[in-house]
PDB file of N, CA, C and O in Angstrom, chain B, residues numbered from 101:
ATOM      1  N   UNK B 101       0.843  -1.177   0.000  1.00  0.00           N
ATOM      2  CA  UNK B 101       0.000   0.000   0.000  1.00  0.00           C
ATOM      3  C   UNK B 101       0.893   1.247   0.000  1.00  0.00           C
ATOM      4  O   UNK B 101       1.695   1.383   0.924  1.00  0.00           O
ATOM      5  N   UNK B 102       0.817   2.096  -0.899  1.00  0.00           N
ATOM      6  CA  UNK B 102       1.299   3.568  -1.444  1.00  0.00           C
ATOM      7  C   UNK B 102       0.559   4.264  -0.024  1.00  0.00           C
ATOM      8  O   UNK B 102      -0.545   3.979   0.441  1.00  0.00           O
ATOM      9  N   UNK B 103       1.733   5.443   0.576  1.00  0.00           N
ATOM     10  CA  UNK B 103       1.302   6.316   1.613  1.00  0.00           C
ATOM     11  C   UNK B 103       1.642   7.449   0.781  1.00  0.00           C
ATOM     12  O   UNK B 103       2.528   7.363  -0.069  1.00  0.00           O
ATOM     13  N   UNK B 104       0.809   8.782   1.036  1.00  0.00           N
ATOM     14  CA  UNK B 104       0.975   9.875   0.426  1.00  0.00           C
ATOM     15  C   UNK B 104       1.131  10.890   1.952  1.00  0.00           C
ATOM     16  O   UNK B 104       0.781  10.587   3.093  1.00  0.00           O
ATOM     17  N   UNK B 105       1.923  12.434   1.349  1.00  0.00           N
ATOM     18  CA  UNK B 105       2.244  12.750   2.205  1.00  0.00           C
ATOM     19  C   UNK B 105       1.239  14.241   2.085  1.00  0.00           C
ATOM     20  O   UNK B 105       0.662  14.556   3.126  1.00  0.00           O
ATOM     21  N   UNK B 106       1.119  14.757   1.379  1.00  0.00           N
ATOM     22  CA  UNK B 106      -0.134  15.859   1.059  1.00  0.00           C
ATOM     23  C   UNK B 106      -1.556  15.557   0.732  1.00  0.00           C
ATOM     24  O   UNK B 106      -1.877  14.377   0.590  1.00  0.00           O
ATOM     25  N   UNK B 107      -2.462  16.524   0.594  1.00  0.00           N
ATOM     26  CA  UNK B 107      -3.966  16.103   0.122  1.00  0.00           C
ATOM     27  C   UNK B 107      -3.500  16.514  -1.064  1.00  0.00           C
ATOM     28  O   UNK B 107      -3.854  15.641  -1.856  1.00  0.00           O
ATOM     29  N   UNK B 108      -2.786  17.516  -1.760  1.00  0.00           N
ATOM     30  CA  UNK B 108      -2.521  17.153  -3.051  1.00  0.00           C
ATOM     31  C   UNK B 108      -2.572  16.569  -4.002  1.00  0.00           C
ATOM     32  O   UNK B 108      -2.784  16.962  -5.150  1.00  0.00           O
ATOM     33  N   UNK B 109      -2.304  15.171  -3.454  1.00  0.00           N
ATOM     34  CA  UNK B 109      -1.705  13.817  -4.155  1.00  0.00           C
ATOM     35  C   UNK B 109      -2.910  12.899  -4.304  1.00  0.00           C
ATOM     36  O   UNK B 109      -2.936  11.782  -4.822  1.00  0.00           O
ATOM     37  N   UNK B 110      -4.230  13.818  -3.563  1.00  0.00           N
ATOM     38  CA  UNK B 110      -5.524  12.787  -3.979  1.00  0.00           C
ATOM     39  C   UNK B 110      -5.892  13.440  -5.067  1.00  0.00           C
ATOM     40  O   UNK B 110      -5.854  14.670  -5.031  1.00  0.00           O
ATOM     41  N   UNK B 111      -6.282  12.834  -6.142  1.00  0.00           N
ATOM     42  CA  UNK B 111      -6.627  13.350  -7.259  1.00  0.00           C
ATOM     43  C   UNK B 111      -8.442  13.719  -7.034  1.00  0.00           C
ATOM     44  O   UNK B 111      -9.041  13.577  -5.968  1.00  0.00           O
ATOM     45  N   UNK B 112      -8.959  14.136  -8.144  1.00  0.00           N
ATOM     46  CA  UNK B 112     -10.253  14.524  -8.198  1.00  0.00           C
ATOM     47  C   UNK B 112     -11.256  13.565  -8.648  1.00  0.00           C
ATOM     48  O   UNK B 112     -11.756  14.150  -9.609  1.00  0.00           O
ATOM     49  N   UNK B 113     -11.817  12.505  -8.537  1.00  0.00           N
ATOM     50  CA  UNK B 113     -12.351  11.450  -9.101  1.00  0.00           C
ATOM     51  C   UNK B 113     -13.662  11.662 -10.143  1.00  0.00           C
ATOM     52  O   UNK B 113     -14.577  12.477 -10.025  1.00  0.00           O
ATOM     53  N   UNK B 114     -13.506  10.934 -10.910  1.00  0.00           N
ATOM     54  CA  UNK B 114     -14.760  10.531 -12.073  1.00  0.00           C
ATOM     55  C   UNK B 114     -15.700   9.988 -11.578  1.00  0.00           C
ATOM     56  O   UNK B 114     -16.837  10.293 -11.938  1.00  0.00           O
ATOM     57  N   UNK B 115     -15.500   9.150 -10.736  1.00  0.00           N
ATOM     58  CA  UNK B 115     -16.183   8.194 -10.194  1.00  0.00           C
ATOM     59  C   UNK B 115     -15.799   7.305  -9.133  1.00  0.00           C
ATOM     60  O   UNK B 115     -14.645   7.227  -8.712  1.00  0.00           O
ATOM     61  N   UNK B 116     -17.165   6.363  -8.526  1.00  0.00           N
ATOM     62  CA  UNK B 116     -17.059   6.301  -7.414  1.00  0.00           C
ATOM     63  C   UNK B 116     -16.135   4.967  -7.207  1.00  0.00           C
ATOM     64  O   UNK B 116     -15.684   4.636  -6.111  1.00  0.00           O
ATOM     65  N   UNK B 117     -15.998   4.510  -7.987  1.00  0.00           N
ATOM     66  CA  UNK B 117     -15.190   3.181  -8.302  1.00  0.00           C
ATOM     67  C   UNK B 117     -13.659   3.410  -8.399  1.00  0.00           C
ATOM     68  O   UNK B 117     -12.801   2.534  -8.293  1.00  0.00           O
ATOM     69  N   UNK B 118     -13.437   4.870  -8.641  1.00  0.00           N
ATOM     70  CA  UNK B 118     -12.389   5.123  -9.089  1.00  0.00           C
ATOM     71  C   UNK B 118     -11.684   5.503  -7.638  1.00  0.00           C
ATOM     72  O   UNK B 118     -10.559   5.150  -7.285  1.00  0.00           O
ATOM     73  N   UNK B 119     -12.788   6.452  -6.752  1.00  0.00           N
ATOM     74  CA  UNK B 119     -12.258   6.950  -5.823  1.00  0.00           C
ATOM     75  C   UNK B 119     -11.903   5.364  -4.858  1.00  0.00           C
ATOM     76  O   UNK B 119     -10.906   5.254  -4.145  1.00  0.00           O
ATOM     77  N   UNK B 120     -13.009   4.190  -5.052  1.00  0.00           N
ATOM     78  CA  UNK B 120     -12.761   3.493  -3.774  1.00  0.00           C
ATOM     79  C   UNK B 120     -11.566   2.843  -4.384  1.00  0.00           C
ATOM     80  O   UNK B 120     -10.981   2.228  -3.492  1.00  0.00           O
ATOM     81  N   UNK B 121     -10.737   2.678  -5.950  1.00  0.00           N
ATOM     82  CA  UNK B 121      -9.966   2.015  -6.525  1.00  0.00           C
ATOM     83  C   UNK B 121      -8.592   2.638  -5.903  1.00  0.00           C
ATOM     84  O   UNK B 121      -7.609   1.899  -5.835  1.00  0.00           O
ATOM     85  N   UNK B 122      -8.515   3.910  -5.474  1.00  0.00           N
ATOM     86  CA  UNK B 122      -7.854   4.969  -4.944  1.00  0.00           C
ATOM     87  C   UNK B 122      -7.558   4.328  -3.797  1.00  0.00           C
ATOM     88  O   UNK B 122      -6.621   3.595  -3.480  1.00  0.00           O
ATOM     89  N   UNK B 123      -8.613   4.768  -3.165  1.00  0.00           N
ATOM     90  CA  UNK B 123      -8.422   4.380  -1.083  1.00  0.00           C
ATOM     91  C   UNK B 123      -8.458   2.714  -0.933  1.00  0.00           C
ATOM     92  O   UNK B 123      -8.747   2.328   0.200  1.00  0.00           O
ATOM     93  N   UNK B 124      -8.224   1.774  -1.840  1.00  0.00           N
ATOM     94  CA  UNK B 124      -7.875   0.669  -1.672  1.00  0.00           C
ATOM     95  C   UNK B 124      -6.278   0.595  -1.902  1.00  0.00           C
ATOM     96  O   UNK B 124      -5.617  -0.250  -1.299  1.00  0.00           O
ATOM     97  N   UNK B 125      -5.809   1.315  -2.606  1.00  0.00           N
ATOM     98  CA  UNK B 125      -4.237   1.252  -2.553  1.00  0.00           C
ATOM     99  C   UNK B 125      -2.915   2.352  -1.788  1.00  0.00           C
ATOM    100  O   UNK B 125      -1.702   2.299  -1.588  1.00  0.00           O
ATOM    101  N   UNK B 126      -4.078   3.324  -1.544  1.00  0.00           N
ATOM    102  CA  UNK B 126      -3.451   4.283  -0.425  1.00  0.00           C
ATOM    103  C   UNK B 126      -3.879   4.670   0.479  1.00  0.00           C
ATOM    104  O   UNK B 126      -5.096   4.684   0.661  1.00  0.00           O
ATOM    105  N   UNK B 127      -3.194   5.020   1.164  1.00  0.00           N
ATOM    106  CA  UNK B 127      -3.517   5.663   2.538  1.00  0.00           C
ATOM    107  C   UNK B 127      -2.924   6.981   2.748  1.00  0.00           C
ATOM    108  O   UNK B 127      -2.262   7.402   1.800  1.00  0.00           O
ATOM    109  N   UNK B 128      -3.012   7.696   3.740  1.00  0.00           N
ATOM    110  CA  UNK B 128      -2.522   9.238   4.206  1.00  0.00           C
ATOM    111  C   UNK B 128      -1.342   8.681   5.195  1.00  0.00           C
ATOM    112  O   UNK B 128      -1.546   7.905   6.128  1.00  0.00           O
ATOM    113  N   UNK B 129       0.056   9.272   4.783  1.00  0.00           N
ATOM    114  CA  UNK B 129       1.129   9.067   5.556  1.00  0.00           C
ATOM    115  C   UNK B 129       0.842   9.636   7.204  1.00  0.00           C
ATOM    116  O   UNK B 129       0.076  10.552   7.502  1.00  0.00           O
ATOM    117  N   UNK B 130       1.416   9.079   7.854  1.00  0.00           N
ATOM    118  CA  UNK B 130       1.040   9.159   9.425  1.00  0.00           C
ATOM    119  C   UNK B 130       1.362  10.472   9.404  1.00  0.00           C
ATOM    120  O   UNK B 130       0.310  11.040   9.700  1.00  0.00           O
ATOM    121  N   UNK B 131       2.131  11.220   9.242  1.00  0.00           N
ATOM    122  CA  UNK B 131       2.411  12.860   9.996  1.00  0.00           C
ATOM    123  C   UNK B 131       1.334  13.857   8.984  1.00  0.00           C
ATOM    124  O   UNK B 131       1.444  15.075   9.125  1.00  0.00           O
ATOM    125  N   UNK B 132       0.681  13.518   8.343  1.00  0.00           N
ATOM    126  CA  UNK B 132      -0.537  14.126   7.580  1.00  0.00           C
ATOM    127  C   UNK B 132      -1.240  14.058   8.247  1.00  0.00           C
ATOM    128  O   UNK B 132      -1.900  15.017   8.648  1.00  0.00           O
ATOM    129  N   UNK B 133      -1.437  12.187   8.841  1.00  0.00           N
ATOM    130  CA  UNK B 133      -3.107  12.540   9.935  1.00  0.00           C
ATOM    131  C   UNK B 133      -2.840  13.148  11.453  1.00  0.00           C
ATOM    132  O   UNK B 133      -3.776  13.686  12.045  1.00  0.00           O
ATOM    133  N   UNK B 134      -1.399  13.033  12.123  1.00  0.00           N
ATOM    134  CA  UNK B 134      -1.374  13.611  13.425  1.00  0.00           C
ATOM    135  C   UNK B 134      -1.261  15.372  12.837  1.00  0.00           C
ATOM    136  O   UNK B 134      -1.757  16.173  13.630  1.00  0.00           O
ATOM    137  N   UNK B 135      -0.724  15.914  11.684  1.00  0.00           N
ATOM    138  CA  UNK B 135      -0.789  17.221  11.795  1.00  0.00           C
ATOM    139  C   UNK B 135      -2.334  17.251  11.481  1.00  0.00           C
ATOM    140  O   UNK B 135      -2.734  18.330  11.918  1.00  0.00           O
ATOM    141  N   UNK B 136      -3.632  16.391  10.789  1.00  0.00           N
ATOM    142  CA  UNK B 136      -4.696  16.747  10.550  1.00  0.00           C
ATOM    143  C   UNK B 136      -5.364  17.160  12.209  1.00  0.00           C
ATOM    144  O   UNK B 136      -5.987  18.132  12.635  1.00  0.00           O
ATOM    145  N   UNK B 137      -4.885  15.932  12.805  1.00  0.00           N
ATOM    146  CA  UNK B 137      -5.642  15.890  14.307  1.00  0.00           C
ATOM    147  C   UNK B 137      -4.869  17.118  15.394  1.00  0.00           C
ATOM    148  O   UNK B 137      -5.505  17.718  16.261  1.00  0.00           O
ATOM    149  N   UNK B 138      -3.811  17.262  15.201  1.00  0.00           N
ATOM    150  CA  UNK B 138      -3.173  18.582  15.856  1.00  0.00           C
ATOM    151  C   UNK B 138      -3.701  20.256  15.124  1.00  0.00           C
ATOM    152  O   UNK B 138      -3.456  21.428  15.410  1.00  0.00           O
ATOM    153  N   UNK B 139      -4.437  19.631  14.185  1.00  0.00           N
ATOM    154  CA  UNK B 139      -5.220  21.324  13.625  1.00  0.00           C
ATOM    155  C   UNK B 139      -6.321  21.399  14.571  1.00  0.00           C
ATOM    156  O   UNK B 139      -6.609  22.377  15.261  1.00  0.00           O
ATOM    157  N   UNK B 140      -7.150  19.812  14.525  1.00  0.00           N
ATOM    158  CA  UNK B 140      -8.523  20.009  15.077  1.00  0.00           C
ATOM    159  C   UNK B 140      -8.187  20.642  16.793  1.00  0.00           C
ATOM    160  O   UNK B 140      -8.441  21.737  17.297  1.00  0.00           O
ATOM    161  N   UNK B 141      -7.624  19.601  17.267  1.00  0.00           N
ATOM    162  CA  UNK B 141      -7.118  20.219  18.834  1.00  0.00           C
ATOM    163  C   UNK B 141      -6.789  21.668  18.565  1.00  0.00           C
ATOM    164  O   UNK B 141      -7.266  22.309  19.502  1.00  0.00           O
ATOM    165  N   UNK B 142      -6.110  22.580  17.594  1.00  0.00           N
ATOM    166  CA  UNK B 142      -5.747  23.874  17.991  1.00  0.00           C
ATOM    167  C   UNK B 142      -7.107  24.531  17.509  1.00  0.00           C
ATOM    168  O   UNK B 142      -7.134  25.738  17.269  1.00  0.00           O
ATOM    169  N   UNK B 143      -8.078  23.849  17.387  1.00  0.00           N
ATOM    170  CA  UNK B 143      -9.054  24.777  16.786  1.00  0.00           C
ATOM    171  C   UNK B 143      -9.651  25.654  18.459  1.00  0.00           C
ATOM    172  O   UNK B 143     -10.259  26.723  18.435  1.00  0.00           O
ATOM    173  N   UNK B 144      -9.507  25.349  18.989  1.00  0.00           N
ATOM    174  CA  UNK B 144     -10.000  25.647  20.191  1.00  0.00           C
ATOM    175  C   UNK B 144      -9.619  27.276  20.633  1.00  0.00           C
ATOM    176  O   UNK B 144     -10.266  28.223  21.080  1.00  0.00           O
ATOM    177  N   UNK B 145      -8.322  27.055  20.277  1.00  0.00           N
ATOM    178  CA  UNK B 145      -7.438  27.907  20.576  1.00  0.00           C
ATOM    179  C   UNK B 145      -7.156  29.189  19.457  1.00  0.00           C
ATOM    180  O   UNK B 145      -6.320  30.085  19.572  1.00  0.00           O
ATOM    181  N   UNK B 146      -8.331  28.928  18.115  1.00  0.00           N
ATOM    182  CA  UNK B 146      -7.916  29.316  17.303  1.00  0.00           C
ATOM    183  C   UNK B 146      -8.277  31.237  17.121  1.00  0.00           C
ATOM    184  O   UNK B 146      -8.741  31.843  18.088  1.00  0.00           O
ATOM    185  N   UNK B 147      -8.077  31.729  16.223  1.00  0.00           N
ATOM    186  CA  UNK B 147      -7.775  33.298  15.894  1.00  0.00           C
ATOM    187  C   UNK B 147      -8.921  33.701  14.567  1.00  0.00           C
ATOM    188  O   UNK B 147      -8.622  33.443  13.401  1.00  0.00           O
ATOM    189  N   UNK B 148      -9.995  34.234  14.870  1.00  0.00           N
ATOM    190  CA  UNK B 148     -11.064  34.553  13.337  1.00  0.00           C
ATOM    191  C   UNK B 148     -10.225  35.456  12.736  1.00  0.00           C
ATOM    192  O   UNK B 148      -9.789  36.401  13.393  1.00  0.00           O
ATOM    193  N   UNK B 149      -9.854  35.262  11.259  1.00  0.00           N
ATOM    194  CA  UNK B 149      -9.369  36.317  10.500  1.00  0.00           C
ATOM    195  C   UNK B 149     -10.383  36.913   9.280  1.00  0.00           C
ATOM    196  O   UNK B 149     -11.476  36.528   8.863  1.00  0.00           O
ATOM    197  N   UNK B 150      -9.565  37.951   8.938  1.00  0.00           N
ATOM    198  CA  UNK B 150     -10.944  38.130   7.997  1.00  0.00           C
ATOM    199  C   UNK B 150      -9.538  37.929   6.519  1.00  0.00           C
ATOM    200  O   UNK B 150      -8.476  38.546   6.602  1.00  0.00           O
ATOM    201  N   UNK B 151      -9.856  36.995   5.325  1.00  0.00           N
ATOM    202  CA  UNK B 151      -9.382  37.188   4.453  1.00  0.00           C
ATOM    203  C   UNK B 151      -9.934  37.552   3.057  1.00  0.00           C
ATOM    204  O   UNK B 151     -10.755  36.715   2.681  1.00  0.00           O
ATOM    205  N   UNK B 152      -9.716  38.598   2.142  1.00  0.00           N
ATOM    206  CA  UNK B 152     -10.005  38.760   0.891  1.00  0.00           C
ATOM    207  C   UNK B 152      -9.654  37.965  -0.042  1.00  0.00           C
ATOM    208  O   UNK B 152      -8.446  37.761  -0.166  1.00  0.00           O
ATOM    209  N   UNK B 153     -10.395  37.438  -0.763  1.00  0.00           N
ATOM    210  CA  UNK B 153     -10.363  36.474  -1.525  1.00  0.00           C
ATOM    211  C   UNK B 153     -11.116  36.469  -3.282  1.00  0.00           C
ATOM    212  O   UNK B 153     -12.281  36.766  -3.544  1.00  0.00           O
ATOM    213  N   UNK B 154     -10.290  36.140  -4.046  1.00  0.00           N
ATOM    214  CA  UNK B 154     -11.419  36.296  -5.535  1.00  0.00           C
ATOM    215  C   UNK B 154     -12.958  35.191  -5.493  1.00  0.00           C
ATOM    216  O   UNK B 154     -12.836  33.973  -5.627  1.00  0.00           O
ATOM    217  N   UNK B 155     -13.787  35.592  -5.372  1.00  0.00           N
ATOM    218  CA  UNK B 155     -15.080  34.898  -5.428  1.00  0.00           C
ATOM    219  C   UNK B 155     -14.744  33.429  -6.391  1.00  0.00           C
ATOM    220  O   UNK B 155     -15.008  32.391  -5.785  1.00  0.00           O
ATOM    221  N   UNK B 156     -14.266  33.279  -7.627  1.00  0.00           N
ATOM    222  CA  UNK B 156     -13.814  32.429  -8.495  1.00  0.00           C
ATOM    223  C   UNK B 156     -12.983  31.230  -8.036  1.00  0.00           C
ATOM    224  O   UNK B 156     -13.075  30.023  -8.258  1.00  0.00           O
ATOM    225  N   UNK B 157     -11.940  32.157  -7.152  1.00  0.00           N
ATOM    226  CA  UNK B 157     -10.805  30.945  -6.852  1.00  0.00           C
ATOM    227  C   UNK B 157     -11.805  30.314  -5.094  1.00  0.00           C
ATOM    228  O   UNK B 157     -11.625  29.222  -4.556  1.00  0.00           O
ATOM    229  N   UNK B 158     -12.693  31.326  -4.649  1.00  0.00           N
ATOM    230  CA  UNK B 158     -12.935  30.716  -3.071  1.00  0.00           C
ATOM    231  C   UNK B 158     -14.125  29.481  -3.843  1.00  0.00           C
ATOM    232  O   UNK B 158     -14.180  28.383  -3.289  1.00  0.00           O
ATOM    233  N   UNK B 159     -14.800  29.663  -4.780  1.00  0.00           N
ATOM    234  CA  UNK B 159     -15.771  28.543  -5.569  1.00  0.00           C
ATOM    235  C   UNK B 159     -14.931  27.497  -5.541  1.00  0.00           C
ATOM    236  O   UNK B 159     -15.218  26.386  -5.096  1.00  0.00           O
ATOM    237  N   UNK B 160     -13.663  27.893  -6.109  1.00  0.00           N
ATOM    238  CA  UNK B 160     -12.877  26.335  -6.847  1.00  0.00           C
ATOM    239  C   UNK B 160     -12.132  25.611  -5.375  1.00  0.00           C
ATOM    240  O   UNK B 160     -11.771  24.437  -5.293  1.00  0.00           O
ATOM    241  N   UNK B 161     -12.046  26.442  -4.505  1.00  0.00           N
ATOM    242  CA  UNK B 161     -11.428  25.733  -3.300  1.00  0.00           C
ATOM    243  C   UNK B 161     -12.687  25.128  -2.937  1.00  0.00           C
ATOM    244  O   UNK B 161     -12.834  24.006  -3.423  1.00  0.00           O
ATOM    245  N   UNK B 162     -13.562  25.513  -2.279  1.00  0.00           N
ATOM    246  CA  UNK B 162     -14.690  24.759  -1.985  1.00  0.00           C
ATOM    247  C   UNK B 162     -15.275  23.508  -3.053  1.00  0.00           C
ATOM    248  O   UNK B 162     -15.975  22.538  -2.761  1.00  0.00           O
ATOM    249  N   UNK B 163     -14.975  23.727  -3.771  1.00  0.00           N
ATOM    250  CA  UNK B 163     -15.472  22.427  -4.748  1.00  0.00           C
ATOM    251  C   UNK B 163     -14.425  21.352  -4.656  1.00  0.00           C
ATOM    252  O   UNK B 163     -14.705  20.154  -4.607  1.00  0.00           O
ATOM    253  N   UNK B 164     -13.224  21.832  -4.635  1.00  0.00           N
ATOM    254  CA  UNK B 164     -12.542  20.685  -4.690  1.00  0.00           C
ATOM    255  C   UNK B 164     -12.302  20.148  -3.025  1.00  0.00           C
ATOM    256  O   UNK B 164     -11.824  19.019  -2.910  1.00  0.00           O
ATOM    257  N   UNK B 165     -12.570  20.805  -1.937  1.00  0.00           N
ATOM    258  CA  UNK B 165     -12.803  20.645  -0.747  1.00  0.00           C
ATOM    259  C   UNK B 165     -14.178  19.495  -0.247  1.00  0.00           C
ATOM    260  O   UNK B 165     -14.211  18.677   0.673  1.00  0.00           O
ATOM    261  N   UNK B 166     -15.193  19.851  -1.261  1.00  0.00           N
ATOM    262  CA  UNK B 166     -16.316  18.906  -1.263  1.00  0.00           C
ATOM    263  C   UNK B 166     -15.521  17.767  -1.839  1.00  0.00           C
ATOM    264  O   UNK B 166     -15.350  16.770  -1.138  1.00  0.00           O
ATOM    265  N   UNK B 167     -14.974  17.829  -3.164  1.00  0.00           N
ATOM    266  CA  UNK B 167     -14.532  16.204  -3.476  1.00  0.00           C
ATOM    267  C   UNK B 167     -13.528  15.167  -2.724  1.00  0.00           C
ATOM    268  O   UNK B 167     -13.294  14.015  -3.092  1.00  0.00           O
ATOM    269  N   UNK B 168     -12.909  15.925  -1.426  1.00  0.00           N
ATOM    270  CA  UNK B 168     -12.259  15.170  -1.030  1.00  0.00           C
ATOM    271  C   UNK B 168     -13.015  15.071   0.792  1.00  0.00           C
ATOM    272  O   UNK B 168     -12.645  14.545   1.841  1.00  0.00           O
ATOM    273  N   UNK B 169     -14.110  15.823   0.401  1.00  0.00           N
ATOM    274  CA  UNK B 169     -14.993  15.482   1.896  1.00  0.00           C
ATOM    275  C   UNK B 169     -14.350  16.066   2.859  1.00  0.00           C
ATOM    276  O   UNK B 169     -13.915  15.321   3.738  1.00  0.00           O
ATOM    277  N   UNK B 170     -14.107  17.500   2.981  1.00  0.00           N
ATOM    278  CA  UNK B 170     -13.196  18.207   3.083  1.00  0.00           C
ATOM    279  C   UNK B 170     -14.104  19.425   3.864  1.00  0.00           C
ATOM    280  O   UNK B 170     -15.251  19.400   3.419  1.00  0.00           O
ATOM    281  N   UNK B 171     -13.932  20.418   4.837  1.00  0.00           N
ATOM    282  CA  UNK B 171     -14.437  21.572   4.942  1.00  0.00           C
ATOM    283  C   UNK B 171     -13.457  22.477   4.465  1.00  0.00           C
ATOM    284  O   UNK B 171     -12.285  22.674   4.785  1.00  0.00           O
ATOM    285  N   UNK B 172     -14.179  22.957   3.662  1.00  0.00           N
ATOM    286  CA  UNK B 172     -12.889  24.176   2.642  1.00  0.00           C
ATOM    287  C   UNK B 172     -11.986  24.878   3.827  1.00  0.00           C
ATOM    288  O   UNK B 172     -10.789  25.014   3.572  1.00  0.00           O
ATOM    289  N   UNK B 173     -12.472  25.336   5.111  1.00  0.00           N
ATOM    290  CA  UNK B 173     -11.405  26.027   5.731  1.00  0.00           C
ATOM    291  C   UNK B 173     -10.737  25.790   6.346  1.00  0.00           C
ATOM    292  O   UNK B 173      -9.832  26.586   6.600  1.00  0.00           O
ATOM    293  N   UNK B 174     -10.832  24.076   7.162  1.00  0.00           N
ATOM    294  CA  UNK B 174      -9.638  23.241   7.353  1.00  0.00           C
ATOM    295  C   UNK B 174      -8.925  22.862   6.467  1.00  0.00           C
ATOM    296  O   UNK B 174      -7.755  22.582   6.726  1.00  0.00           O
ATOM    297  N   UNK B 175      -9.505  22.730   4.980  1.00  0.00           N
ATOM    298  CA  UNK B 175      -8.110  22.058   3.656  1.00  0.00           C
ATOM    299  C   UNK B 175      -7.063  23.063   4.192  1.00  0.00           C
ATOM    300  O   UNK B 175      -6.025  22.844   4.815  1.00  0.00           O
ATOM    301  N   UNK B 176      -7.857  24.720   3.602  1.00  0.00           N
ATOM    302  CA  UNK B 176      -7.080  26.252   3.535  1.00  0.00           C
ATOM    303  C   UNK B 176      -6.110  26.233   4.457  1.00  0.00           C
ATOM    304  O   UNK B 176      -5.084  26.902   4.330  1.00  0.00           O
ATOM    305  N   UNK B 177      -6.402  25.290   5.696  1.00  0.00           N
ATOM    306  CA  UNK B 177      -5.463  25.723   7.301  1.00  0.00           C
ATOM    307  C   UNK B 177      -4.154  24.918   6.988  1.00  0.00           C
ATOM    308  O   UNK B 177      -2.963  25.229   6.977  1.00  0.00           O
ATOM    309  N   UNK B 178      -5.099  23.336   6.644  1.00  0.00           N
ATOM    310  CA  UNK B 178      -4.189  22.427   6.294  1.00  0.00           C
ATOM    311  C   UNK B 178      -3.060  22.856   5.092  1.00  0.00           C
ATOM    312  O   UNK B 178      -1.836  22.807   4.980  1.00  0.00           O
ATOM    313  N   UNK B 179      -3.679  23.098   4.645  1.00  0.00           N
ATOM    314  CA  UNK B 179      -2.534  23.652   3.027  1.00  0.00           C
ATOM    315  C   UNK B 179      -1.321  24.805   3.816  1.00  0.00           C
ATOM    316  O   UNK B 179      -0.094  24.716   3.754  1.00  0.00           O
ATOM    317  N   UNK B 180      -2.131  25.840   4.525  1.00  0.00           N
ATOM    318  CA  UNK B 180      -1.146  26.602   5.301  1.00  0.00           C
ATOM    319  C   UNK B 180      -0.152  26.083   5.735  1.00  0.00           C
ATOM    320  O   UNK B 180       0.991  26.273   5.317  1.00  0.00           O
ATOM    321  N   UNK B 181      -0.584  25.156   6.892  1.00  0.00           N
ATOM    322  CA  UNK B 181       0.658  24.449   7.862  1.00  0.00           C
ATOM    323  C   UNK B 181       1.491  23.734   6.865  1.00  0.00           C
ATOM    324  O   UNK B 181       2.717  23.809   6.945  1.00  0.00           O
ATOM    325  N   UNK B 182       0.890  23.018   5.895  1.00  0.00           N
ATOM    326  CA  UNK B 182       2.166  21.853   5.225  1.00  0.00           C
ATOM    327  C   UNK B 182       2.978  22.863   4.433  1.00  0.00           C
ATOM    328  O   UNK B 182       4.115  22.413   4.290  1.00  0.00           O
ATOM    329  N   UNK B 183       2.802  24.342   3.723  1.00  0.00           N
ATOM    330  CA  UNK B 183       3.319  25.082   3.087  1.00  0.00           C
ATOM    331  C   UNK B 183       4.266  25.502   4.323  1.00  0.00           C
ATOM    332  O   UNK B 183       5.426  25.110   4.197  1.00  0.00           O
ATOM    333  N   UNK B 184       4.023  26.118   5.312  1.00  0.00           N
ATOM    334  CA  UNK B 184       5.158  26.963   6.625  1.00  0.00           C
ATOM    335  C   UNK B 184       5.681  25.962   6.945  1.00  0.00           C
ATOM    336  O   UNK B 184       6.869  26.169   7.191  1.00  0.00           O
ATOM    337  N   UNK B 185       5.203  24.281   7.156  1.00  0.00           N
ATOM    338  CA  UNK B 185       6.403  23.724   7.704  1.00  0.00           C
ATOM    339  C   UNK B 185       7.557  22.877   6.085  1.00  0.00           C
ATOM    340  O   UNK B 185       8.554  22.191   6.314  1.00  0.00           O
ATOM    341  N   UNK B 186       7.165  23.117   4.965  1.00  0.00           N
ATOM    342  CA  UNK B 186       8.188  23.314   4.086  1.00  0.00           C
ATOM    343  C   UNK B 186       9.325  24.743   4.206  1.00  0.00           C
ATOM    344  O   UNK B 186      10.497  25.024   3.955  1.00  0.00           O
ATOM    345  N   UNK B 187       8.241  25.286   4.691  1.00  0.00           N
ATOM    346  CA  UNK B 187       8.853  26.716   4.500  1.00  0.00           C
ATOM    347  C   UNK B 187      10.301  27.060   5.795  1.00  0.00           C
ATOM    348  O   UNK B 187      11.291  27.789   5.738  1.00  0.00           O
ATOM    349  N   UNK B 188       9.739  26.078   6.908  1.00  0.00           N
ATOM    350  CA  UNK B 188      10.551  26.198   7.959  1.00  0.00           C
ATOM    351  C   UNK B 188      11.606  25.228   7.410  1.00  0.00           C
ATOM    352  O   UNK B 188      12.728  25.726   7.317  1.00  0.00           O
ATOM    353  N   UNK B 189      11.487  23.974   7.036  1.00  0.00           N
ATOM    354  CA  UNK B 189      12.645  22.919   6.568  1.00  0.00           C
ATOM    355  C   UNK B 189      13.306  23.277   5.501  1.00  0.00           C
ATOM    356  O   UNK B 189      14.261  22.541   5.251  1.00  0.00           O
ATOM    357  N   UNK B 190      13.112  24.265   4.686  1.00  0.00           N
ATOM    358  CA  UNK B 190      13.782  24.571   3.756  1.00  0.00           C
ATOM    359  C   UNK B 190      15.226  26.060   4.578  1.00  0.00           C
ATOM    360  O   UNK B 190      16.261  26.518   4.094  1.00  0.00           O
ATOM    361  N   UNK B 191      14.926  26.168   5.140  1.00  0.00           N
ATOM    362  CA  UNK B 191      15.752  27.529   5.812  1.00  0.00           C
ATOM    363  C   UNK B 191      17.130  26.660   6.580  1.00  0.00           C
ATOM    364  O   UNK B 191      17.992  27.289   7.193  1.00  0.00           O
TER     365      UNK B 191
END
């Protein structure tokens, strides 16, 4: 079984055969799901921001947020953290 290390790496499915053809040969690498479950725990703790955004691109995040069963503003958080902690390992 193939482990992936981003949501990236799930593609967008055609279908439903395709998606379960998917999650029969992969899984989410372990430090994907403890940073998923270390977002939910900081939600508690978390900060309302207000961000501006193009109406167009906040549609296409949310859609592709629905296809992976996703709430668009945990992907957005999630995408954050895996981008800053590249951003920290690269320095």
């Amino acid at each position: 079984m193939r482990s992936f290390a981003s949501w990236e790496e799930v593609p967008i499915f055609d279908s439903e055969a395709a998606e379960a053809g998917f999650w029969a040969e992969n899984r989410p690498d372990l430090r994907l799901m403890e940073s998923a479950v270390a977002a939910a725990t900081e939600s508690s703790e978390s900060v309302t921001i207000t961000l501006r955004m193009d109406p167009r691109m906040l549609a296409r995040i949310k859609r592709l947020a629905r296809s992976r069963y996703l709430n668009y503003q945990s992907m957005i958080k999630q995408w954050l953290s895996e981008r800053m902690e590249n951003e920290l390992r690269e320095r």
